[in-house]
N, C-alpha and C positions, 0 to 999 in steps of 0.2 A: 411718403417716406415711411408712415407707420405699415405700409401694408409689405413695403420689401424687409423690413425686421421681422415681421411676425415669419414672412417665408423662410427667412434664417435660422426662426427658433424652431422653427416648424422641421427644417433640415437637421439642424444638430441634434434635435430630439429624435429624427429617426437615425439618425449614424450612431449616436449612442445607442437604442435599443440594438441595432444591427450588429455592435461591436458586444452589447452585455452577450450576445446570444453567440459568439464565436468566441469569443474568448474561453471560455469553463472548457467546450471540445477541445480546441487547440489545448490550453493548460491541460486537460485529462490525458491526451494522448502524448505528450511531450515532456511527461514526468519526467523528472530528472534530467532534461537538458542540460540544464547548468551545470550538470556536475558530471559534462562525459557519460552518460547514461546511454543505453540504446532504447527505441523507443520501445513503449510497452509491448505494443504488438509483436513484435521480433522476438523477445525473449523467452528462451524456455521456459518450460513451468519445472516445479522441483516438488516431489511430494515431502513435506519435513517430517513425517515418521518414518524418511528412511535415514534418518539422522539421531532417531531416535531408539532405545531398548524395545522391542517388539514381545509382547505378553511378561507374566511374572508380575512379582513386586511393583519392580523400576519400570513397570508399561510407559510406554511414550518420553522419560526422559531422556534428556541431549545424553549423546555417548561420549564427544571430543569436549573437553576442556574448557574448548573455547570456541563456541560455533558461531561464525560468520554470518549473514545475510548481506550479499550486497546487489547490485541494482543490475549485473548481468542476468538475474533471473527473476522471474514470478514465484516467490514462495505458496506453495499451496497449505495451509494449516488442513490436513486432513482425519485429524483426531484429537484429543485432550494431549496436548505437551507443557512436560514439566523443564523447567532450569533448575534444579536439585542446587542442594547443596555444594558448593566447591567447585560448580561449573558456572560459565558466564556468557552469553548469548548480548554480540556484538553486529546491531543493523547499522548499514551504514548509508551517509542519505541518497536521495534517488530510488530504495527498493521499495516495494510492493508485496504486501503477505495480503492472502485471499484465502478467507476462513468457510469452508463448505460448512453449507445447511446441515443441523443436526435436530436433536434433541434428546434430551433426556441422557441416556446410555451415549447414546450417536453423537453428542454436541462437541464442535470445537473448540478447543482456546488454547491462550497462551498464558502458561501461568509461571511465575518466579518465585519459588522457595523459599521460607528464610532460608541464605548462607548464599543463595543462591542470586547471579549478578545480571542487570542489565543495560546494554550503554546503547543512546539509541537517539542520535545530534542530527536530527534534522533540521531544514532549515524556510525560513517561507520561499524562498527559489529553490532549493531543492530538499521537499517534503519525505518525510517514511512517509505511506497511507497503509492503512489497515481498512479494508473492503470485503464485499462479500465476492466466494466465487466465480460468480455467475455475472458482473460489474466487467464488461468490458474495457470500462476505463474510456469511451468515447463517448461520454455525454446522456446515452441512452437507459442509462439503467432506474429502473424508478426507485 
């Protein structure tokens, strides 16, 4: 009897590793399921300084009022963007912003002014992720 327990634990210890190691791709690639989402792969990419003032003073902030991110697209953060004052940047769950490699002069990010709003309700079923570029989103990226 002791030796058919141990083959059981012996079993669910390998279905559990089997299941740790499928799970993370599945969840990577089915972001936003829950919430009507299309899958990652499918989705456009979007550069967000074209959403943004391009040179000058105001380089890289939001131009509309009140800019949207939602999970029909792959945001790409492809330079330094501001939320300025008086404007307000609304992710909504299920999206995806993927911030390219920089440094220095070149670095990305997403920064919020004082005055300046951010509303951003994910959820653990349906997550915002902030990732780099280059992060497929299927498990592989180191």
């Amino acid at each position: 009897m002791k030796k058919k327990n141990n083959s059981i634990s012996k079993l669910a210890a390998l279905t559990a590793m089997v299941i740790s190691a499928v799970v993370p791709v599945w969840a990577q690639t089915n972001l936003g399921a829950d919430c009507g989402c299309p899958t990652v792969a499918t989705r456009p990419s979007v550069l967000v300084s074209t959403l943004a003032t391009n040179g000058g003073a105001g380089d890289g902030e939001l131009i509309a009022t009140n800019t949207i991110f939602d999970c029909s697209k792959n945001w790409i953060l492809d330079k330094k963007i501001y939320v300025p004052n008086g404007k307000t940047l609304t992710i909504l769950p299920g999206t995806v912003i993927k911030g390219n490699n920089g440094t220095a002069a070149n670095a990305t990010a997403l920064t919020v002014e004082v005055g300046g709003k951010i509303f951003a309700d994910g959820s653990a079923s349906c997550p915002i992720v902030f990732t780099a570029a280059a992060d497929n989103l299927d498990g592989t990226y180191p």
